[in-house]
C-alpha positions as CSV (number, residue, x, y, z in Angstrom):
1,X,-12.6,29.5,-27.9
2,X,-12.6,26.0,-28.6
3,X,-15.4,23.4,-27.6
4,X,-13.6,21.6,-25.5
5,X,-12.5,25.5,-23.6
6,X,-16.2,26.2,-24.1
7,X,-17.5,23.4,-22.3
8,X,-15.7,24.3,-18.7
9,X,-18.0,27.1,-18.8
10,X,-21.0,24.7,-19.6
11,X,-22.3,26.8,-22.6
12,X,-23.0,23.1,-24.5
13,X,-24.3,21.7,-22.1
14,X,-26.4,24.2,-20.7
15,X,-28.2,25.9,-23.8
16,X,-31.4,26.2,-23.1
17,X,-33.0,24.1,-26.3
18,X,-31.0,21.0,-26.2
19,X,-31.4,21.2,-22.3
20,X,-35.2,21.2,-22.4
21,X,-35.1,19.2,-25.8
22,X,-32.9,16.0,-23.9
23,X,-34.5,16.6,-20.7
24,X,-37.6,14.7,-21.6
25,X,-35.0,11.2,-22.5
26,X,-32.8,12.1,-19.5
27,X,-35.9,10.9,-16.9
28,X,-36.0,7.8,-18.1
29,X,-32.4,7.5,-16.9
30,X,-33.4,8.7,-13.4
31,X,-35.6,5.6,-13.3
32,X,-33.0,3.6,-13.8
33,X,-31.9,4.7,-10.1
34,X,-27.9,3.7,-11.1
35,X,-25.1,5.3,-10.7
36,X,-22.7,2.6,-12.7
37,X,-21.1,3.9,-16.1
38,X,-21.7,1.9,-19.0
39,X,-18.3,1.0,-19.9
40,X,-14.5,2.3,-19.5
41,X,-14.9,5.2,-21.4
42,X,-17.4,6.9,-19.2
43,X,-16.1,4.7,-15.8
44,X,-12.5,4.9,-15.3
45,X,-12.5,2.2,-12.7
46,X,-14.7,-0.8,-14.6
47,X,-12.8,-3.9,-14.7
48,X,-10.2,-4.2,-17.3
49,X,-8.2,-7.4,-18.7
50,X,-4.7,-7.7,-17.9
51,X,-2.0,-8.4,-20.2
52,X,-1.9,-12.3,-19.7
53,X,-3.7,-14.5,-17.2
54,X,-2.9,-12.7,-13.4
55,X,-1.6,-15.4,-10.3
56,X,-3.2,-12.8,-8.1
57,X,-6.3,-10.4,-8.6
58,X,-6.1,-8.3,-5.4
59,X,-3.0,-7.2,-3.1
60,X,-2.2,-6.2,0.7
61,X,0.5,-3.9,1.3
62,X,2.2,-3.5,4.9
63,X,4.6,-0.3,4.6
64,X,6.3,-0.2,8.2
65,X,7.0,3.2,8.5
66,X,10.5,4.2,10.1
67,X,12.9,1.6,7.8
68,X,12.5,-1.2,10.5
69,X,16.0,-3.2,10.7
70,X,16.1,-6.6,9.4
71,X,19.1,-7.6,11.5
72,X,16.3,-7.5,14.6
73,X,13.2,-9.5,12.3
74,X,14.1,-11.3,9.2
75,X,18.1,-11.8,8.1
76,X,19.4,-14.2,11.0
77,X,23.6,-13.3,11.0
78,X,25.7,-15.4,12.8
79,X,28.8,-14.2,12.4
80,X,27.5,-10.6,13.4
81,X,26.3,-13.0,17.0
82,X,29.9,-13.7,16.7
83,X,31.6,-10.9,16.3
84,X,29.2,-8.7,18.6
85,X,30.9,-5.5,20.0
86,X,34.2,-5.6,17.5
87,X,34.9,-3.0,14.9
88,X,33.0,-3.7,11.6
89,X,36.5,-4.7,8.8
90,X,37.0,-1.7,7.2
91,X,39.5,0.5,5.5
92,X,38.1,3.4,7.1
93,X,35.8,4.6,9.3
94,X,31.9,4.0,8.4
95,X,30.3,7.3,7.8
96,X,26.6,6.8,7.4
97,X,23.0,9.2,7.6
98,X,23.5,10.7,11.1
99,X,27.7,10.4,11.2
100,X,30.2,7.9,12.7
101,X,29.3,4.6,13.5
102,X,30.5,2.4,16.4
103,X,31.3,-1.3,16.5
104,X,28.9,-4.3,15.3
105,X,26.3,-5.1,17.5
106,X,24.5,-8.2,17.2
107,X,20.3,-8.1,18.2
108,X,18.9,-8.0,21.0
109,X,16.4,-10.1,20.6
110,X,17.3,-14.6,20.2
111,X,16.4,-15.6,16.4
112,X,14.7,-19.2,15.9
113,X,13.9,-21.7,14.0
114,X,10.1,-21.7,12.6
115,X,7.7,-23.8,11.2
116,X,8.7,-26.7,8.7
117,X,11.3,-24.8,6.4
118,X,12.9,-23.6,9.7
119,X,13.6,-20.3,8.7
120,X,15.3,-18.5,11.2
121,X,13.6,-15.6,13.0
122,X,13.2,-13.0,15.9
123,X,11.7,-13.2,18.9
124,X,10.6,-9.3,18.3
125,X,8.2,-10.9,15.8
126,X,7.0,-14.3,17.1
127,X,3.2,-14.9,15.9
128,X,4.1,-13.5,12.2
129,X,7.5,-15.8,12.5
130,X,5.4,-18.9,12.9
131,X,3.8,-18.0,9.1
132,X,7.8,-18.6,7.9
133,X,6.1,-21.1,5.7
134,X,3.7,-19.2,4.3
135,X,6.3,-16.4,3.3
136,X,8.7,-15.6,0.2
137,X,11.5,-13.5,1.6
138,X,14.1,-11.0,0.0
139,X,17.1,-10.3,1.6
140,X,18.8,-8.5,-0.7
141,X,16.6,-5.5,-1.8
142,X,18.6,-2.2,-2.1
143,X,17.4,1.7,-2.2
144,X,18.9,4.8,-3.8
145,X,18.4,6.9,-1.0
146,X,18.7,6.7,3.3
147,X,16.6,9.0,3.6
148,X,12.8,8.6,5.2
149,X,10.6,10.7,3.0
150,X,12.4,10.0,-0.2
151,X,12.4,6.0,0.5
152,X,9.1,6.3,1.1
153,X,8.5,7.7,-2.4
154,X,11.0,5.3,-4.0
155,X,9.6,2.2,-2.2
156,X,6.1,3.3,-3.2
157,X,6.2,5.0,-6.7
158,X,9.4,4.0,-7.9
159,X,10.6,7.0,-8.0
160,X,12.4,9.5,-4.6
161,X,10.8,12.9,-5.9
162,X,6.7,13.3,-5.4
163,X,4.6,13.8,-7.9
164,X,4.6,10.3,-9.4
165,X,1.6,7.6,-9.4
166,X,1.8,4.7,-6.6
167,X,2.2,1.5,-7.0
168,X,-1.7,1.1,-6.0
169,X,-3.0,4.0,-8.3
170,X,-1.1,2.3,-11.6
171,X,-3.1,-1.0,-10.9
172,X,-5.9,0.5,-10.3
173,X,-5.5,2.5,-13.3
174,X,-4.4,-1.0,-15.3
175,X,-7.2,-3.3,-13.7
176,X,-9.9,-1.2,-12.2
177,X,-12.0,-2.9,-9.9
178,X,-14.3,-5.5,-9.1
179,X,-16.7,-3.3,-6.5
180,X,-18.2,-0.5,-8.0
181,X,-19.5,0.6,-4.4
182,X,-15.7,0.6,-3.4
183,X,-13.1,1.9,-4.4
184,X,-10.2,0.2,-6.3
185,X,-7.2,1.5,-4.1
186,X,-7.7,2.5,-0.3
187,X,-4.9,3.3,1.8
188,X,-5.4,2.5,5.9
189,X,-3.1,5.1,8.0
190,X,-1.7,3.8,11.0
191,X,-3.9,4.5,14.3
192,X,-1.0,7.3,15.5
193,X,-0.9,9.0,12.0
194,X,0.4,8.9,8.5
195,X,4.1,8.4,7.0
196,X,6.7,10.9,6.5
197,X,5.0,11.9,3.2
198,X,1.7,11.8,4.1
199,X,-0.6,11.3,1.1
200,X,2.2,11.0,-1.3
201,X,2.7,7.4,-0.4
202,X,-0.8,6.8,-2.2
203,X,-1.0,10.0,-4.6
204,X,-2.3,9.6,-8.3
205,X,0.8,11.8,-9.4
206,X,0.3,12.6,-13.4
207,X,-2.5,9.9,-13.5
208,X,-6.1,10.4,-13.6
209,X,-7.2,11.6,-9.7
210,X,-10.0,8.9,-9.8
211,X,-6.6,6.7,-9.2
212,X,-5.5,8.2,-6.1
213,X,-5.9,5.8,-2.7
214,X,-8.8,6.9,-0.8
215,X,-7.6,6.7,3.0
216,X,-9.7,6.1,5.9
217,X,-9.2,3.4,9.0
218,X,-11.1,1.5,11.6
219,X,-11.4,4.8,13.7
220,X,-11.4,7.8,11.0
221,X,-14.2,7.0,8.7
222,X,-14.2,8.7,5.1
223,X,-14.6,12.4,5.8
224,X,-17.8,14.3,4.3
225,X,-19.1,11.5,2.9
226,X,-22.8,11.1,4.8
227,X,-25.2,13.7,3.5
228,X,-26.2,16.9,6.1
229,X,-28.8,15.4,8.7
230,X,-31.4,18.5,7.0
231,X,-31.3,17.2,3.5
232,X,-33.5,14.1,3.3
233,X,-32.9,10.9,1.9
234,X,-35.4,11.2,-1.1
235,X,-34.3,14.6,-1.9
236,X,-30.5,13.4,-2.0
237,X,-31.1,10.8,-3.8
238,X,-33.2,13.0,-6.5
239,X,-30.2,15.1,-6.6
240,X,-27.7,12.5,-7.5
241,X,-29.9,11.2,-10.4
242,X,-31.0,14.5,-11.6
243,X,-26.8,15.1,-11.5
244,X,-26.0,12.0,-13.3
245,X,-28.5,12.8,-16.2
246,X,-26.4,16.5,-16.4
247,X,-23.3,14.8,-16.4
248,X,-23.7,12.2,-18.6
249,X,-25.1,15.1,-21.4
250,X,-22.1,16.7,-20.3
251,X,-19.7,13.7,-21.4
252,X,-21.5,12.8,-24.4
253,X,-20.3,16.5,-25.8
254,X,-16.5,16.1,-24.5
255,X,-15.7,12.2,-25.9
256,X,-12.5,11.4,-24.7
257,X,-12.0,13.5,-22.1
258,X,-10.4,11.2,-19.4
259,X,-10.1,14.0,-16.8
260,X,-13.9,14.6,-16.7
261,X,-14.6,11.2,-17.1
262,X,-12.6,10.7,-14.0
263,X,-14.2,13.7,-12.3
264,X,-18.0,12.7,-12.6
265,X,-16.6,8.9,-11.3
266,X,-14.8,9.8,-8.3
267,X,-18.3,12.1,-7.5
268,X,-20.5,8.9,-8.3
269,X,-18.1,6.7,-6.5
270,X,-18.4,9.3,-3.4
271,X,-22.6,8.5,-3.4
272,X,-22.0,4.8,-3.5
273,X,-20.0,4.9,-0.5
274,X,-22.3,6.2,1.6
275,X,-23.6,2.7,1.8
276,X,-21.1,0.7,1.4
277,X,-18.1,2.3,3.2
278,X,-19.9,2.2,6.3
279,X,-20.7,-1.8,5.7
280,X,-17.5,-2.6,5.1
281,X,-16.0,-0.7,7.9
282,X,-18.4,-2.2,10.5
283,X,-16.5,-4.6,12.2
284,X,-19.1,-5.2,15.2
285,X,-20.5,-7.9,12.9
286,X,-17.1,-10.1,13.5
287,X,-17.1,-12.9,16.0
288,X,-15.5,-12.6,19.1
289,X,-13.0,-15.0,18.6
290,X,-12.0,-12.9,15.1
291,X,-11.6,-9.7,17.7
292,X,-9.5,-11.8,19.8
293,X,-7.1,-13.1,17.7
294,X,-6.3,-9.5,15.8
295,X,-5.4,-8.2,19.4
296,X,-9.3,-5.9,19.6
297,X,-9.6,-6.9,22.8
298,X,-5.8,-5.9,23.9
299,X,-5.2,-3.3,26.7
300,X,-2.1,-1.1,24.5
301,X,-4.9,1.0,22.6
302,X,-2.4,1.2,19.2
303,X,-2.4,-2.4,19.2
304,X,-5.8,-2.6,19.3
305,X,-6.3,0.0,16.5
306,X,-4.1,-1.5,14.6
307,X,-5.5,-4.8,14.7
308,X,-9.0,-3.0,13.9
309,X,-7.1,-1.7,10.8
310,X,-5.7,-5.2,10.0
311,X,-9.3,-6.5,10.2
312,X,-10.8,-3.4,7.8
313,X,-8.3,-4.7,5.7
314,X,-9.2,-8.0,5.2
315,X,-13.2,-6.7,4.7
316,X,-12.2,-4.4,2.0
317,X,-10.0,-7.2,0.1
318,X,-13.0,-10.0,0.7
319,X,-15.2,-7.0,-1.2
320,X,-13.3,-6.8,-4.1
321,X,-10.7,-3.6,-3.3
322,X,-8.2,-4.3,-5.8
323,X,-5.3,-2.8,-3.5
324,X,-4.9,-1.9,-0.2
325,X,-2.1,-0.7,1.6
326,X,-2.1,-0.8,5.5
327,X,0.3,1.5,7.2
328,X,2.3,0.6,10.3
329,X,3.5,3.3,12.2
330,X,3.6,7.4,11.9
331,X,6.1,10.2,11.3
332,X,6.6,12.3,14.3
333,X,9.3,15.1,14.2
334,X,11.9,14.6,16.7
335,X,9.8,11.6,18.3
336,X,11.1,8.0,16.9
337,X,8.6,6.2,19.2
338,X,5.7,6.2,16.6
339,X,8.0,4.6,14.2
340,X,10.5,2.2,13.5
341,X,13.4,4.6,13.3
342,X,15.3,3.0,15.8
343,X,18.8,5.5,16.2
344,X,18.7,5.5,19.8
345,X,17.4,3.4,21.8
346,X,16.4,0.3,19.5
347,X,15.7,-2.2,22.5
348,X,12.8,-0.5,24.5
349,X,11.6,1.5,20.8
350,X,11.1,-1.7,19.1
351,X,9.7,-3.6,22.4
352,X,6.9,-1.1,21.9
353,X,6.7,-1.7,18.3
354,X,7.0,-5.1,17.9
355,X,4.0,-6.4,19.7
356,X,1.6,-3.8,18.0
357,X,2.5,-4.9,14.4
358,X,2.8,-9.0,15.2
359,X,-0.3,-9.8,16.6
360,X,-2.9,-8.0,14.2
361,X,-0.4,-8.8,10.6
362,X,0.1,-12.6,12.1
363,X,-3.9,-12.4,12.5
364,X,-4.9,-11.0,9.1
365,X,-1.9,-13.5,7.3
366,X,-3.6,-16.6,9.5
367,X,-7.2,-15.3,8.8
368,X,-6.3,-15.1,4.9
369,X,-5.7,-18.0,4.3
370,X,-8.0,-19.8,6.6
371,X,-10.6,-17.7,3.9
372,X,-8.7,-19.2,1.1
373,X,-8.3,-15.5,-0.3
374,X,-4.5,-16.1,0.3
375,X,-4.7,-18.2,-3.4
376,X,-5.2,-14.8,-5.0
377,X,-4.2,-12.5,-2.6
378,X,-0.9,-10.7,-3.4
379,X,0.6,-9.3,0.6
380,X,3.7,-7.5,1.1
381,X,6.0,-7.0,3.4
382,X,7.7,-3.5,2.9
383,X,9.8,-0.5,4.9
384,X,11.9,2.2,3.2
385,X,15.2,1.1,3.9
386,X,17.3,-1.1,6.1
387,X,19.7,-0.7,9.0
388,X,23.7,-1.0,10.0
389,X,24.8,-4.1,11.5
390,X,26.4,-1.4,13.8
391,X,25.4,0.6,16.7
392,X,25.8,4.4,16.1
393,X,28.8,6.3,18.0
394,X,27.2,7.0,21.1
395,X,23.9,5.8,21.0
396,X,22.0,2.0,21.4
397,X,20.7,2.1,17.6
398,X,21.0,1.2,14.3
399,X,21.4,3.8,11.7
400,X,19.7,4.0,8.1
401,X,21.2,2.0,5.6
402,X,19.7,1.5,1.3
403,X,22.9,-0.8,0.9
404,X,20.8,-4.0,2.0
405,X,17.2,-5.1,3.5
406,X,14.7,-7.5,3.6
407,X,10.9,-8.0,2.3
408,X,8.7,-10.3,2.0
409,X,6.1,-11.5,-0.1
410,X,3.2,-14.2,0.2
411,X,0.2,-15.5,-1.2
412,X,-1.1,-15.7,-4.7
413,X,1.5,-16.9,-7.2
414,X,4.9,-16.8,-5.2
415,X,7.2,-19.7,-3.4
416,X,6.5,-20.0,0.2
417,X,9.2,-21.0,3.0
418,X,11.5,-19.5,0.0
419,X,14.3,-17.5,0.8
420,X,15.9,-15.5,-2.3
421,X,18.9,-13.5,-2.3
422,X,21.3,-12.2,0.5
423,X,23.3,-9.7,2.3
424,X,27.0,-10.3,3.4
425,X,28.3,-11.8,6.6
426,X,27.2,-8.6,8.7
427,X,23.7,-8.1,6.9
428,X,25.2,-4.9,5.7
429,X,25.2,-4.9,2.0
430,X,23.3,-7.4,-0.6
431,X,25.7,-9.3,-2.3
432,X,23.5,-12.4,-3.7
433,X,20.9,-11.9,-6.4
434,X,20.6,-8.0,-5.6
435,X,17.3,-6.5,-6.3
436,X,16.3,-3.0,-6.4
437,X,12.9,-1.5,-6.1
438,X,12.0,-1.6,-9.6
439,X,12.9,-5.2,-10.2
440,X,10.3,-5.9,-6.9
441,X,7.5,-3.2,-8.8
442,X,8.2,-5.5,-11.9
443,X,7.8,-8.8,-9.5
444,X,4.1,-7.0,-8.7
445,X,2.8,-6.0,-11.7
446,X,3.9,-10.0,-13.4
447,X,2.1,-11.6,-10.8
448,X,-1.3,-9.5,-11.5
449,X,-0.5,-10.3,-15.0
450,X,0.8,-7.0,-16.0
451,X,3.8,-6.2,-18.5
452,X,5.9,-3.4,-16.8
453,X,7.2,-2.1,-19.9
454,X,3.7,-2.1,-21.4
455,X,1.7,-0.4,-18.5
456,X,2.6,3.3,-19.5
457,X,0.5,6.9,-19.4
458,X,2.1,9.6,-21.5
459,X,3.0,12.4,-19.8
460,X,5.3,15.7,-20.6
461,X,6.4,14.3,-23.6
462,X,7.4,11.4,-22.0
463,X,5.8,7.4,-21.9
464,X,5.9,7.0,-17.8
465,X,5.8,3.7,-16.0
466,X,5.7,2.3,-12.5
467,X,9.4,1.0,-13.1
468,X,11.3,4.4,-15.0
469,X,13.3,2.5,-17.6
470,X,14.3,-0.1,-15.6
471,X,13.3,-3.9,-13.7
472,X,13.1,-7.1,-14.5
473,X,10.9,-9.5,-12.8
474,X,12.2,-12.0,-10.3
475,X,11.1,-15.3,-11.9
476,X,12.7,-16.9,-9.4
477,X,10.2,-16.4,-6.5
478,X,7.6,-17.3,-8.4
479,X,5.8,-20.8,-7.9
């Protein structure tokens, strides 16, 4: 049996000379009373130096869950206003996700012009339309898949098959973080539930689990994490030094071993928290007029919760989260109404979504940058995939479509009131400076000064990275 086989078993660690022998040394380090490694080696998430100086040193993620259509928010079409309820030019009939579609259909809500770059805008979205100048949209993003849970993966790995790191775990894994008490990546499900792909959207995949989002929101706190009401705070707290002294011997006899190393963090990470998880997620603190304006005081309860997400959100990025991704809406078999997956009935589904995502993201964009943590802030805009310019056959709904959508970016390092690429006359596919997934991962990683091509982890033979062998970075949304 090898040493490295021989310490799973402990049989180093816990032989009975060197235990009694170090034992003596190890009290001195209960003293101490800290639960912070030394360095990287022995703490996976201690900050780390990107490649070259970052624009941004944190980011917000909004994933709207459902592929919300960007012919009803963000790409304004006239000619599709034009040519409203006529068959979409075709050779043949389009065939798309869930079978024939019907004629072009223009939105049901009036676009108009906002702020001082007047870009053009829905009504659906009127509070986060009137921070137009503040934004960086892309209009021409495309997906390989029309499919939820595998556009989920691909808009939030890179790749449509689990099992792959998310964008937050590889910058965590790059950058670490700059809270100890915290950790680096959390992900914030939306009041009603989680995505398609539940944790996948924030899994570690082949990297170390220390890397993996930790999710709680406003309402679910961290589960397990406050100690049993019959253990006593001195006598937990004995047990998590006495711990630390057994697991740092316990390191110091397998060097290199990133796994443990990651093990004994994530356990020392989970102490920390139970001080400063419950701080952060204490919004009673706030003032009233910060509970106003992200919608706490509304009468729909999921805009209300959401807003309380929104505002956990901006605590967690003021502390020094490194990423945080805050989900907006949940999968539901056979139930569209949690989400943005607007087949049917898109009018009265997105009247009921609209409102619950406007008012709390328009607060936490507005609140932002009154804080002046937009000038290193990385947020983004993001859904799955897009949707036809046409109503379905039969139904009052746009279907899936990966041929052409919109996100957005703002903040820390990108052009704002900047509009880049575009999608044809009918918003169906992107024909103008086309960017795919990777190229927007690339976009990311540049702007926390990270080389794509050089942030890699070898795994099954193979050197892996956020972007597969592809991207480029979009230097032209940068400021």
């Amino acid at each position: 049996m090898s040493v490295r086989d021989s310490s799973l078993f402990g049989l180093q660690l816990l032989d009975r000379r060197r235990f009694l022998a170090n034992l003596a040394g190890g009290l001195g380090g209960i003293a101490l009373g800290s639960l912070v490694a030394a360095d990287s080696t022995s703490n996976p998430l201690a900050p780390r130096s990107p490649h070259f100086p970052p624009r941004a040193k944190r980011v917000l993620q909004i994933f709207c869950s459902g592929a919300v259509s960007q012919l009803d928010t963000w790409d304004y079409k006239p000619e599709l206003i034009k040519r409203h309820g006529q068959p979409m030019p075709s050779a043949e009939k389009v065939i798309t996700f869930q079978g024939e579609q019907g004629n072009l259909s223009k939105s049901p809500w009036e676009f108009r012009p906002r702020g001082q770059s007047g870009k053009m805008t829905s009504d659906l979205l009127p509070k986060l339309g009137e921070c137009a100048d503040d934004l960086c949209f892309i209009h021409s993003l495309t997906s390989k898949t029309n499919t939820h849970g595998p556009g989920e993966m691909f808009l939030n790995t890179g790749f449509t098959l689990e099992g792959f790191p998310s964008v937050g775990s590889w910058v965590s894994y790059a950058l670490g973080t700059e809270n100890a008490d915290l950790p680096a990546y959390v992900a914030i499900p939306d009041p009603r539930g989680v995505p398609q792909q539940g944790p996948a959207n924030w899994a570690n995949g082949f990297l170390p689990a220390v890397y993996q989002g930790t999710a709680f929101n406003a309402d679910k706190p961290i589960s397990h994490l406050q100690r049993p009401k019959e253990i006593g705070e001195t006598s937990d707290r004995a047990a998590k030094d006495f711990l630390r002294v057994l697991n740092d011997e316990h390191l110091k006899h397998n060097p290199g071993d990133t796994d443990l190393a990651a093990r004994i963090a994530s356990y020392e990470l989970a102490a920390k928290m139970q001080l400063s998880a419950p701080e952060a997620s204490d919004l009673s603190g706030e003032s009233t007029a910060t509970k106003r304006l992200y919608g706490l005081d509304d009468p729909n309860p999921i805009l209300a919760g959401f807003g309380r997400n929104c505002l956990l959100a901006r605590r967690l990025l003021e502390r020094g989260v490194r990423f945080v991704t805050l989900f907006n809406g949940a999968f539901a078999m056979g139930e569209g109404a949690l989400n943005w997956d607007g087949h049917r009935q898109i009018k009265s589904d997105y009247d009921r979504h609209g409102p619950i995502l406007d008012t709390p993201a328009a607060a936490l964009m507005k609140d932002l940058k009154a804080r002046g943590l937009l000038d290193d802030t990385l947020v983004l805009w993001t859904t799955e995939f897009g949707r036809m310019p046409t109503f379905q056959k039969g139904a009052n709904g746009r279907d899936h479509n990966p041929k052409g959508f919109t996100a957005w970016m703002a903040g820390a390092g990108v052009k704002r009131g900047f509009s880049f690429g575009a999608t044809d006359e009918f918003g169906h596919k992107a024909v103008e400076n086309v960017v795919d997934v990777h190229d927007f991962h690339a976009t990311v990683l540049h702007l926390l000064g990270l080389d794509h091509e050089k942030l890699t982890f070898y795994n099954n033979g193979a050197q892996r990275r956020l972007t597969d062998v592809h991207g480029k970075v979009i230097r032209e949304v940068l400021a």
